[in-house]
C-alpha positions as CSV (number, residue, x, y, z in Angstrom):
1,X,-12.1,-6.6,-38.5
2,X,-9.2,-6.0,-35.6
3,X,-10.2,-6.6,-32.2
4,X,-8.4,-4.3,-29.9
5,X,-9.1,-3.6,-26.4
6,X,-10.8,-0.7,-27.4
7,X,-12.8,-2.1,-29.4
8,X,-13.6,-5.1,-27.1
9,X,-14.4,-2.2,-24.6
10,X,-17.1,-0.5,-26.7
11,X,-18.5,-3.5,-27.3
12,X,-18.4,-5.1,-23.7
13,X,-18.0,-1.9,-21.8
14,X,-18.3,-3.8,-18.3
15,X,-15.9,-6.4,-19.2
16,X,-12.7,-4.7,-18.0
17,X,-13.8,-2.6,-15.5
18,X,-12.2,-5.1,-12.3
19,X,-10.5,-2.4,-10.5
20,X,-8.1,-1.3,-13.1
21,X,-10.7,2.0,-14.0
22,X,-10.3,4.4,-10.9
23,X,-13.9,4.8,-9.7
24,X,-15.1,8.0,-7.7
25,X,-14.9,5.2,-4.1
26,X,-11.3,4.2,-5.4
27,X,-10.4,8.0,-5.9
28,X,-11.5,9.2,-3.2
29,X,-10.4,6.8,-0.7
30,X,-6.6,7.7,-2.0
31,X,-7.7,11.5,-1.6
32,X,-8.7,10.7,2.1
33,X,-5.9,8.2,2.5
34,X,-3.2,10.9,1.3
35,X,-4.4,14.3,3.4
36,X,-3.8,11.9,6.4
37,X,-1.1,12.0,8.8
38,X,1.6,10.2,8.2
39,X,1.5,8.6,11.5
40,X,-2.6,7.5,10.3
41,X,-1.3,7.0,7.1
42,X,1.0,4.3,8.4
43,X,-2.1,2.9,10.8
44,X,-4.6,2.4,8.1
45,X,-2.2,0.3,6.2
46,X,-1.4,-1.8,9.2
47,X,-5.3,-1.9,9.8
48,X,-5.8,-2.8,6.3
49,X,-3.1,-5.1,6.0
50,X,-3.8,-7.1,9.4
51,X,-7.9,-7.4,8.6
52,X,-6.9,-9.1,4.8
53,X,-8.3,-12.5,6.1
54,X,-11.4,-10.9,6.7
55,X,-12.8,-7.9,4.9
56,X,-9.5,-6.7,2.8
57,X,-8.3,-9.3,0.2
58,X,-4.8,-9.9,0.5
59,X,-2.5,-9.3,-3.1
60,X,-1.2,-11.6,-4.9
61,X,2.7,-11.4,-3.1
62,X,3.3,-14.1,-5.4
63,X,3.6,-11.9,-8.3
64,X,5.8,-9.7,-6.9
65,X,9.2,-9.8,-6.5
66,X,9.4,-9.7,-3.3
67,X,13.4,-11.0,-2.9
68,X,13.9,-7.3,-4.5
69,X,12.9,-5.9,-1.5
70,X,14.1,-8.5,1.2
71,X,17.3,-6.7,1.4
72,X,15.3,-3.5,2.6
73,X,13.0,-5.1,5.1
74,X,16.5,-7.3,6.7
75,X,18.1,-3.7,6.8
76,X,14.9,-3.0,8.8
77,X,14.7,-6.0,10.7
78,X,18.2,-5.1,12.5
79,X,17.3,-1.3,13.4
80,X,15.7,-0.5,16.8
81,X,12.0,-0.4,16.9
82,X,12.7,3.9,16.8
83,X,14.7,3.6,13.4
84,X,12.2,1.2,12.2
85,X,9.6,3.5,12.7
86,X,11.4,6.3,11.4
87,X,12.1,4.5,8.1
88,X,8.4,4.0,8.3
89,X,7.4,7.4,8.4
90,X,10.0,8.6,5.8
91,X,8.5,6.3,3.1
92,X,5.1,7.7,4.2
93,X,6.5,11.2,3.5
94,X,8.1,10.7,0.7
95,X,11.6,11.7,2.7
96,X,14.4,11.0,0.4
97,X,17.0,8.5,2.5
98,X,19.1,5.7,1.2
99,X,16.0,3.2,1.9
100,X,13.2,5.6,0.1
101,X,15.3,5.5,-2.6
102,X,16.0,1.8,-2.5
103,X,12.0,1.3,-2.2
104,X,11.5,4.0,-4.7
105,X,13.1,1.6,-7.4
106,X,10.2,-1.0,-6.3
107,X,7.9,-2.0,-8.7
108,X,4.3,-1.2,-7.5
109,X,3.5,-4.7,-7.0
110,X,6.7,-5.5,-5.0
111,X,6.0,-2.1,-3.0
112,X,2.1,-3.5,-2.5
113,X,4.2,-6.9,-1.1
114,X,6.6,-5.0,1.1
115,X,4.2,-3.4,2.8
116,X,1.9,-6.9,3.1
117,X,5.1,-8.1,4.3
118,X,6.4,-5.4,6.8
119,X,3.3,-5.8,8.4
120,X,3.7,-9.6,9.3
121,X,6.9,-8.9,10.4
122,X,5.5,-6.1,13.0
123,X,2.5,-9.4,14.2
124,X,6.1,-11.5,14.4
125,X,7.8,-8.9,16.4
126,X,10.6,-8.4,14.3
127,X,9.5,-5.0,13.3
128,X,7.7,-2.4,15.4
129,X,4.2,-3.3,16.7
130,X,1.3,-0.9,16.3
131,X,1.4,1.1,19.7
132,X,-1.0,-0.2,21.7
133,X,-4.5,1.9,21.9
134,X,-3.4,3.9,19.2
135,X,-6.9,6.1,18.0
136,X,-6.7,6.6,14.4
137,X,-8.3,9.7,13.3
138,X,-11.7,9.9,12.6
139,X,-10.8,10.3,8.7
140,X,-8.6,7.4,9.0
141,X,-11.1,5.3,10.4
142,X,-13.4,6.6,6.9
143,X,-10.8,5.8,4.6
144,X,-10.4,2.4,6.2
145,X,-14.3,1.5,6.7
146,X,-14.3,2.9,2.5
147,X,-11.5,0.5,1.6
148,X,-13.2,-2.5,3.5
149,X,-16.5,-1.7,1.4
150,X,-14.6,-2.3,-1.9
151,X,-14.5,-5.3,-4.1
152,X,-11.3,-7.1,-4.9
153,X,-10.0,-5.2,-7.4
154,X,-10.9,-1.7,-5.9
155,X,-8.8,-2.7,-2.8
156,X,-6.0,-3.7,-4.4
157,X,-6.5,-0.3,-6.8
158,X,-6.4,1.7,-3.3
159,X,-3.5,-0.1,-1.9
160,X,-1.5,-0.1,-4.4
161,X,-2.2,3.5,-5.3
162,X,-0.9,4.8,-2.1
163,X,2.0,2.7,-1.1
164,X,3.1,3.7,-5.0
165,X,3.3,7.0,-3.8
166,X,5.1,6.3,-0.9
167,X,9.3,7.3,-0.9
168,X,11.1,8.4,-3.3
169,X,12.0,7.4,-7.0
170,X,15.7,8.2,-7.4
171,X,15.2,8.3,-11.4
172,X,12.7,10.7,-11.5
173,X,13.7,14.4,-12.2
């Protein structure tokens, strides 16, 4: 008898269900995540990003290739905090510029770590910090209490989703 993965699955049907099966939480929180502004789109990552040592696990960066992307986020580091921004918010909106595209090329778990790391260069101050008393929308603050009830894989399932989605890939049609 072969043992393939499908196979294994109707056999052990729980066995490889660790947040790579979208679940009705997982697809749903995208759905919230993406009819956001872009402006809360960009705050729930920071939020999520920023609480990883507590209720959002952080990914695994290591896997990533994250020197790919270090030449985008040094072109960002030298901008003013308003081009940073602006970059920020033309990823989130899928504008096509010279850095979507760059970002579009991304793999999804170097765009997971560009983000993780984006957001440790906006707590270093090398990148623009969160305004301060910024109010995230009442379905931003859903999405982000939804991704925060989550397992492990489910988060990273989320996260990865949306910042996937994010600018633009300049190989597509």
């Amino acid at each position: 008898m072969t043992f393939t993965t499908d196979s294994a699955q109707s056999r052990f049907p729980n066995s490889f269900n660790y947040g790579t099966q979208p679940t009705d939480a997982v697809t749903s929180a995208v759905a919230v995540f993406q009819s956001l502004s872009v402006d809360d789109q960009l705050a729930v990552l920071w939020y999520a990003y920023t609480e990883m040592g507590r209720s959002i696990t952080p990914a695994a960066t290591g896997v990533a290739r994250l020197q790919l992307a270090e030449g985008l986020l040094n072109q960002i580091k030298q901008m003013s905090h308003d081009e940073q921004l602006q970059v920020m918010r033309d990823l989130a909106a899928q504008k096509n510029t010279q850095i979507s595209r760059s970002y579009g090329i991304l793999s999804n778990n170097t765009k997971l770590a560009f983000w993780y790391e984006l957001s440790e260069l906006m707590v270093k101050g090398f990148v623009v910090p969160m305004p301060p008393g910024y109010q995230l929308s009442r379905d931003g603050e859903k999405v982000l209490e939804a991704i925060k009830q989550l397992d492990f894989g489910q988060q990273i399932t989320v996260l990865r989703k949306v910042v996937t989605e994010m600018g633009v890939d300049p190989l597509a049609d």
